[in-house]
C-alpha positions as CSV (number, residue, x, y, z in Angstrom):
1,X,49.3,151.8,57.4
2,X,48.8,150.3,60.9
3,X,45.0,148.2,61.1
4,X,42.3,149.9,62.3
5,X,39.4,148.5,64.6
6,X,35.8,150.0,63.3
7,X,33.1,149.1,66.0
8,X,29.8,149.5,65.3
9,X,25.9,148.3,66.7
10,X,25.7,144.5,65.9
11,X,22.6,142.5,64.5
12,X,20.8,140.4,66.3
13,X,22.1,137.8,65.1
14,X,25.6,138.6,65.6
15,X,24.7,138.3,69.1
16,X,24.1,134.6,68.6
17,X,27.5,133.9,67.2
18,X,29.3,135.4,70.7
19,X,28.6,131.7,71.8
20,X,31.2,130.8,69.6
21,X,34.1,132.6,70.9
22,X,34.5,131.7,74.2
23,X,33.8,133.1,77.6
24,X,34.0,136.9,77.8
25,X,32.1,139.0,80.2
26,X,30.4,141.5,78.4
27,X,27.7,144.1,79.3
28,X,24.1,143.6,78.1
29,X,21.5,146.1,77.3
30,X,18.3,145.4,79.7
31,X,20.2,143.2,82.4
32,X,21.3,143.3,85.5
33,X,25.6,143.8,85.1
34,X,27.2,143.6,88.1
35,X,31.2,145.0,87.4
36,X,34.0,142.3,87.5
37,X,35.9,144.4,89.3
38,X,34.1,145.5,92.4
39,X,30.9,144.1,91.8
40,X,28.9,147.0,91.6
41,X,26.2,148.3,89.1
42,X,26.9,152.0,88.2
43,X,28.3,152.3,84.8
44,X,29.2,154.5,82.0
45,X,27.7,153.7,78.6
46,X,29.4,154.6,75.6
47,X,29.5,153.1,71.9
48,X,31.6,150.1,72.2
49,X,31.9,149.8,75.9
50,X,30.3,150.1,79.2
51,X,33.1,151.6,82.3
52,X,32.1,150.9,85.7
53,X,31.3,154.0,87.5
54,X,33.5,153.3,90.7
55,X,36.2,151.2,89.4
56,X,36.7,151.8,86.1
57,X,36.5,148.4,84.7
58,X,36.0,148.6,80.9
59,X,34.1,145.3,79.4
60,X,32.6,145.7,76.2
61,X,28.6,145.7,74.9
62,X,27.6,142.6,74.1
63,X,25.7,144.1,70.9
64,X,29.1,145.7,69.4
65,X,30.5,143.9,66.6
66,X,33.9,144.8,65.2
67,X,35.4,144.6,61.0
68,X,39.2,144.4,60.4
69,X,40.2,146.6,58.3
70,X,43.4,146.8,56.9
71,X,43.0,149.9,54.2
72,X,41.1,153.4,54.3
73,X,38.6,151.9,51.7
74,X,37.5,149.4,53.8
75,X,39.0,146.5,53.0
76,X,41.6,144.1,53.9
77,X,45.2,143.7,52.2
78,X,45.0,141.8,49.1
79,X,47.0,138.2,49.4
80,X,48.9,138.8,45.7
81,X,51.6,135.2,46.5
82,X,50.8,131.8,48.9
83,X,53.3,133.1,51.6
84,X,51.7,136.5,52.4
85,X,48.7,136.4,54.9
86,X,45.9,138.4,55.5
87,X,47.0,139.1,59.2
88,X,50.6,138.9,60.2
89,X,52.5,136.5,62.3
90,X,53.6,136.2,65.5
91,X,56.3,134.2,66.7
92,X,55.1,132.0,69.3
93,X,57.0,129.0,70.7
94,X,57.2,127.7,73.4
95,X,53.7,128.1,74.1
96,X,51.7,125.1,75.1
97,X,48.0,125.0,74.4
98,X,45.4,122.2,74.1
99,X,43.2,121.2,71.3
100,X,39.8,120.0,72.4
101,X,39.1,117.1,69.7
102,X,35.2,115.8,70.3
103,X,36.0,117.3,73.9
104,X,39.7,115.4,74.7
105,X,42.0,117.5,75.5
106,X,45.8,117.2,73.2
107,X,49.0,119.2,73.7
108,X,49.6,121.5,70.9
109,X,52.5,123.1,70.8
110,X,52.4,126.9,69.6
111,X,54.8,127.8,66.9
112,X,53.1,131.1,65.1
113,X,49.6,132.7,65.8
114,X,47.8,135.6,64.1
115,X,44.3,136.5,64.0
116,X,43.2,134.5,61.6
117,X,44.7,131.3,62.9
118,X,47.8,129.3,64.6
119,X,50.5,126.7,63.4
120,X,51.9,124.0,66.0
121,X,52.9,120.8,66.8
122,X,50.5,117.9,67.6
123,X,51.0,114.4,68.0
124,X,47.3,113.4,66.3
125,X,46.4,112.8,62.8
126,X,44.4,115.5,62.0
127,X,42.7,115.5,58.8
128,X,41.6,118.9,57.0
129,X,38.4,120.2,57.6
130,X,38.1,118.8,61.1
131,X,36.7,121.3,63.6
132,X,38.0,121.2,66.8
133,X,39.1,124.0,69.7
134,X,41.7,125.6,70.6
135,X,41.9,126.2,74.6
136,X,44.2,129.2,75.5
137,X,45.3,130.3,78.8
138,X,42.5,131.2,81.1
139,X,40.5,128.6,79.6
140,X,39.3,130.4,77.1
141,X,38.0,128.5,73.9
142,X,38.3,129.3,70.0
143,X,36.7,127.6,67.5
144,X,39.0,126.5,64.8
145,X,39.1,124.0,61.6
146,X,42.3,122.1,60.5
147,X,43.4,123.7,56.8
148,X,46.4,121.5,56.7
149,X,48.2,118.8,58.4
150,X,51.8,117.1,57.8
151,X,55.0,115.5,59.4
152,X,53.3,116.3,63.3
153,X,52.8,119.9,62.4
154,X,48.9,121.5,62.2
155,X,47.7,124.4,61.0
156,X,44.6,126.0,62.1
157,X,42.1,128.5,60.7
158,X,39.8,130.3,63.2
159,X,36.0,130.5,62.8
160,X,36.3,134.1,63.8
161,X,39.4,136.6,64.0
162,X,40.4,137.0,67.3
163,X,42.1,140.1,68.7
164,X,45.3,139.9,69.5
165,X,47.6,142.0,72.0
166,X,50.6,143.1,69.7
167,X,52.0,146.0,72.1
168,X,54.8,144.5,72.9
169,X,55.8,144.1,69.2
170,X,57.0,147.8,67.9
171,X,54.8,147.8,65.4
C-alpha cells in the first residue's frame, strides 16, 4: 500500500520547529502574504494550503503539520531485519551537496537519500552524533545528525522527514 500524507491543524509549537527545516514560503494566518508568483494578495484558503486567487500559486499554511503514515491504522511499517528501512531508498549519485559543519561548507557526495536521511561520501572525520546540515540545491537547509561514519562514507539521519518528489520513480 502506497504512503499516505494526513495533514492536519498544527500546535503552536509545531510552528516553532518550521525554523528547523529550512526556507519555505508559507502562508500565515493574520499577515500580510504577498503570492510568489505575481505578488499579489487574493488567495484561496483551504485546509492545508492557501492558492493565490490570480495565479494559482499553491504554498502551504504555515500552521499545517503533516504524519507519515505507512498503514491504514496509523502507523508506520514495522523494521522486522537491520537492512529494511522505515522509508525507502532512492538511488542518488552523482549528486553533489554540501555539509555545513559549525557553518563550513564540505562536498558530500550523494549516493542514496530517503526521507528519513542520506548516505554519501565526505572527506571529514565525522564522528556519530555530530549535528551538522545538509545544503540542497536552492540553498535550502536540513538539519541532520551523523548515525554512522566509515572508510570516507557518512550516513545521515534527518531531524525531521522531509518530503520527497518520487514521481518519476513508477511507484
Amino acid at each position: 500500500m502506497p504512503e499516505v500524507q494526513v495533514y492536519e491543524r498544527a500546535t503552536p509549537s509545531f510552528a516553532a520547529t518550521l525554523a528547523n527545516r529550512g526556507h519555505h514560503i508559507v502562508y500565515r494566518a493574520n499577515s500580510d502574504n504577498h503570492c510568489p508568483g505575481c505578488g499579489r494578495s487574493h488567495w484561496y484558503i483551504g485546509r492545508i494550503s492557501a492558492e493565490c486567487g490570480f495565479c494559482g500559486t499553491a504554498v502551504p499554511l504555515a500552521e499545517a503539520r503533516s504524519e507519515f503514515l505507512g498503514t491504514p491504522g496509523g502507523t508506520t511499517k514495522p523494521t522486522s531485519s537491520p537492512d529494511q528501512r522505515q522509508f525507502p531508498r532512492m538511488p542518488a549519485k552523482g549528486r553533489n551537496l554540501q555539509l555545513l559543519i559549525d557553518g563550513s561548507p564540505s562536498n558530500f557526495a550523494l549516493q542514496n537519500i530517503s526521507e528519513g536521511g542520506a548516505m554519501g561520501g565526505a572527506a571529514l572525520d565525522l564522528s556519530p552524533g555530530a549535528g551538522v546540515y545538509v545544503r540542497f540545491e536552492g540553498g535550502i537547509l536540513v538539519p541532520a545528525i551523523v548515525k554512522w561514519a566509515e572508510d570516507g562514507m557518512v550516513g545521515l539521519a534527518f531531524v525531521s522527514p522531509v518530503m520527497l518528489d518520487r514521481s518519476g520513480q513508477g511507484n
